[in-house]
N, C-alpha and C positions, 0 to 999 in steps of 0.2 A: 729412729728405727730401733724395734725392740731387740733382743738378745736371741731369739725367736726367729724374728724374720731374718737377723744376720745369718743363722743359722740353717735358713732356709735358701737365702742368695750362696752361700757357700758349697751345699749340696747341689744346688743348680749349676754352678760355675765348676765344677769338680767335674759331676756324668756329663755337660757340654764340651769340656776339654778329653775326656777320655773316648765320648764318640767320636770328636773330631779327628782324635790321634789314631782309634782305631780304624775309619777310612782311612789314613793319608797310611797307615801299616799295610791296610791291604794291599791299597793302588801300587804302593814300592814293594810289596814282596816278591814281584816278579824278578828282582834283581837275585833271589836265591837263584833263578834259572839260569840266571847268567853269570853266576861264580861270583858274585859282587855282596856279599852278606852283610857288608859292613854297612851300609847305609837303611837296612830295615833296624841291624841290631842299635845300629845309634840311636833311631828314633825312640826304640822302645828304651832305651836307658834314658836318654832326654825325657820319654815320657815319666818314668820311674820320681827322676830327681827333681821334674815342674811338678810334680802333684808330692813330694814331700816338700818343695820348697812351698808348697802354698799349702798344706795341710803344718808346716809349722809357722804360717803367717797366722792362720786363725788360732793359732792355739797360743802363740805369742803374744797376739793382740789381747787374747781376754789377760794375760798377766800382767802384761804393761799396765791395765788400768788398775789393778790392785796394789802397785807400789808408788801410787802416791808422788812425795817429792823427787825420788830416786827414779823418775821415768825418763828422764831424757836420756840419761846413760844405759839404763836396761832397754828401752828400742836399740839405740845404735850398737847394742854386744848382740840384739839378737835380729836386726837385722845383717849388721857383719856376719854372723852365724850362717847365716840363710845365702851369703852370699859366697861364702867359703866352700858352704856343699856345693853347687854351682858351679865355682870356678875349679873343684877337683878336680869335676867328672869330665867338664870343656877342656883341661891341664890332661885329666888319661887318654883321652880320644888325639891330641895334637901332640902327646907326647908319644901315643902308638903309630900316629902317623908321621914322624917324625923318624922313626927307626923303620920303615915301613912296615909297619907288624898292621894291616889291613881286617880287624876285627871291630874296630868302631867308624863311622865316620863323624867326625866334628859339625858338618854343614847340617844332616840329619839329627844330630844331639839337641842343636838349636831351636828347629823347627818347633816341637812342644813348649820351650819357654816362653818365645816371641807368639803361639798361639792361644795362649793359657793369657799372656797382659792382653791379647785382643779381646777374647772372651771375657775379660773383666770389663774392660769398656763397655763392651754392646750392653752387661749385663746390667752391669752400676747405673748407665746410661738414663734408665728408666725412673 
């Protein structure tokens, strides 16, 4: 696969995860009606941190191949990386609700990560 078409799968997998996310925003923004904010705003932060975790997948990826013998250690610093932004944002959402400070929800946070690897399978698939 060319550099091109990865480019192309990428931009595909990217507006399929932000349409996806912008339904599943609309369908739960009824809960602003009902005093419960936290779970439209988690989404859209989980939406925020799955499309920077995956917009620094591709851009990681093309540097990993340019370092040669030094690539096994440069994935796993920037995969770690990837996975640190990640567990921040899931660590402020369960540490606000933990004190019940009720402005993110954690369950909602999730939602865009678990639906961004779906949308890589159906995509890759092909």
């Amino acid at each position: 696969m060319s550099e091109e078409d990865v480019l192309k799968q990428q931009k595909k997998i990217i507006k399929i995860n932000l349409f996806i996310s912008c339904i599943l925003f609309i369908i739960i923004s009824f809960c602003f009606f009902i005093k419960k904010p936290s779970y439209p705003l988690g989404l859209v932060l989980g939406l925020v941190i799955s499309s920077l975790n995956h917009w620094l997948l591709y851009i990681f990826s093309g540097r990993i191949l340019l370092f040669g013998a030094e690539t096994r250690k440069k994935a796993f610093l920037y995969y770690f990386l990837r996975m640190i932004i990640f567990s921040c944002g899931l660590a402020l959402c369960l540490l606000l609700d933990y004190f019940k400070i009720y402005i993110l929800s954690w369950v909602t946070y999730l939602v865009p990560f678990f639906t961004l690897y779906i949308v890589i399978i159906f995509v890759m698939r092909k």
